[in-house]
C-alpha positions in Angstrom: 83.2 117.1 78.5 86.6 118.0 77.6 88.8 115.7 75.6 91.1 115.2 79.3 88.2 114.3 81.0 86.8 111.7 78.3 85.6 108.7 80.0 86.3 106.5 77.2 88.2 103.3 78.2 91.9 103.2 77.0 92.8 100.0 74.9 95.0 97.6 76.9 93.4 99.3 80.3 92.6 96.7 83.5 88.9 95.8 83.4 86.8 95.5 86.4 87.2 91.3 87.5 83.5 89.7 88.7 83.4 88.2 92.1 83.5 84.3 90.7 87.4 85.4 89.9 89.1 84.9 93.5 89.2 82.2 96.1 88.6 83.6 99.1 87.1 86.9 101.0 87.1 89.4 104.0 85.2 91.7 104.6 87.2 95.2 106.1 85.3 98.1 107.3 86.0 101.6 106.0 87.2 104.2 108.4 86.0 108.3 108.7 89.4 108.6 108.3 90.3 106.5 104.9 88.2 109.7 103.0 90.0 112.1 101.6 89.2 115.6 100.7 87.7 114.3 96.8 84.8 112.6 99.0 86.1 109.0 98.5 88.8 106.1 99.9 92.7 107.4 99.4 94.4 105.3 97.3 97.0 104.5 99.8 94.5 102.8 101.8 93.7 100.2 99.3 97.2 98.7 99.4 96.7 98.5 103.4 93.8 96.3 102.4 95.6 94.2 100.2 98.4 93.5 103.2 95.1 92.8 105.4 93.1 90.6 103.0 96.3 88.4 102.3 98.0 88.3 105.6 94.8 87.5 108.0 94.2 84.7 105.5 97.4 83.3 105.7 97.8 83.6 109.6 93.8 82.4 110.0 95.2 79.2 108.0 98.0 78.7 109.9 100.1 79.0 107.0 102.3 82.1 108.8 103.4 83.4 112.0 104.1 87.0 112.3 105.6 87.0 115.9 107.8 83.7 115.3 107.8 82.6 112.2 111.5 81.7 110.5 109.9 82.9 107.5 108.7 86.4 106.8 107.0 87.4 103.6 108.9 91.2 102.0 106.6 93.0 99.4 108.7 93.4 96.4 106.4 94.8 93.7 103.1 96.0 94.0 99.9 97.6 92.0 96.3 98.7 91.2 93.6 99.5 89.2 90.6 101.4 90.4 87.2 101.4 88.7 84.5 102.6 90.9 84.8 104.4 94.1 84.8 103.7 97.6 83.9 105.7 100.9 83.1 105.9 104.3 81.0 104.2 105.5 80.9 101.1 103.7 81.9 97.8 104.0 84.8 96.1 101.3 85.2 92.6 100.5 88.4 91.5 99.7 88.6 88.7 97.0 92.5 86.8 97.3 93.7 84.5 94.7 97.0 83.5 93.8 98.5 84.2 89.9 102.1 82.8 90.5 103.8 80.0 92.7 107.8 80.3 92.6 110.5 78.7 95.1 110.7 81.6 97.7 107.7 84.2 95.8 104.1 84.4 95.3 101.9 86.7 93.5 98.7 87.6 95.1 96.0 89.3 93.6 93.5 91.4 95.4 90.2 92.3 94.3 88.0 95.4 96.2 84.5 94.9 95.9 81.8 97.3 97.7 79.6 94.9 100.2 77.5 93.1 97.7 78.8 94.1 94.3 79.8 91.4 92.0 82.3 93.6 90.2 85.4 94.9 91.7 85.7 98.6 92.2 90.0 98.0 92.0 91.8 95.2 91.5 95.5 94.7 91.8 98.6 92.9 92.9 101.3 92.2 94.7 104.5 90.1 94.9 105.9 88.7 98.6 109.4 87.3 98.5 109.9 84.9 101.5 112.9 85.5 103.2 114.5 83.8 106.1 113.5 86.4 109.3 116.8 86.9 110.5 119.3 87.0 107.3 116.9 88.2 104.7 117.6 85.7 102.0 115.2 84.3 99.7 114.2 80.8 101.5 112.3 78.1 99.8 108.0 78.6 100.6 107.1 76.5 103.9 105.0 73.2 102.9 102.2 74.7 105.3 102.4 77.8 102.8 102.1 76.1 99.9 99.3 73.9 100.7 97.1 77.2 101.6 98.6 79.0 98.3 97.5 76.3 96.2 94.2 76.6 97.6 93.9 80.0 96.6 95.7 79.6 93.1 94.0 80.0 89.8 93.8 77.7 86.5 
């Protein structure tokens, strides 16, 4: 193997997080047409699962309303690592917790796990600023919010 291709890990590079690391989980279903032509799941497509993994749980709990809501949650910053791949057709299980609480943001973190692993195959993050729906200024997090955040923050 070349010295490009070395598969040695890089010193201060994201390491694979075990299941027991998150809070709560969905599970999402690959699609034919995630795949791309190197055989596995486009990278683009993980960040779609991110959105999905976060927002269902957040609507599920009541904690946000996507149709009425006076808040609205704006991605701001987002990121991942990837460690193993995934394909079609397999199933991915989501992992959620929550890094950071602020007045009007929150950092979620995401962990991708193929069905069963106990090791993510990526892990990453991002950051939602809440935002009134109609001006688009930073508002303070709901109570109903915050109660489910908390829920999914870690120590």
């Amino acid at each position: 193997m070349s010295e490009a291709c070395s598969s040695t890990p890089t010193a201060g590079r994201a390491a694979p997080q075990p299941r027991t690391s998150y809070r709560a989980f969905r599970s999402i279903s690959t699609r034919w047409s995630d795949n791309d032509v190197y055989g596995h799941v486009n990278n683009v497509v993980y960040y779609s699962w991110f959105d999905t993994a976060v927002n269902a749980h957040l609507i599920e709990q009541g904690a946000l309303d996507i149709e009425q809501g006076e808040v609205i949650g704006l991605v701001v910053e987002t990121q991942c690592n990837y460690f193993a791949p995934l394909v079609f057709p397999q199933i991915v299980e989501a992992g959620i917790r929550v890094a950071r609480i602020g007045s009007s943001s929150v950092r979620y973190e995401v962990g991708l796990f193929a069905q069963g692993k106990t090791m993510t195959a990526a892990a990453g993050h991002f950051i939602h600023v809440y935002v009134d729906r109609e001006t688009r200024r930073p508002c303070a997090l709901p109570s109903r919010l915050l109660d489910v955040l908390q829920s999914l923050k870690i120590t």
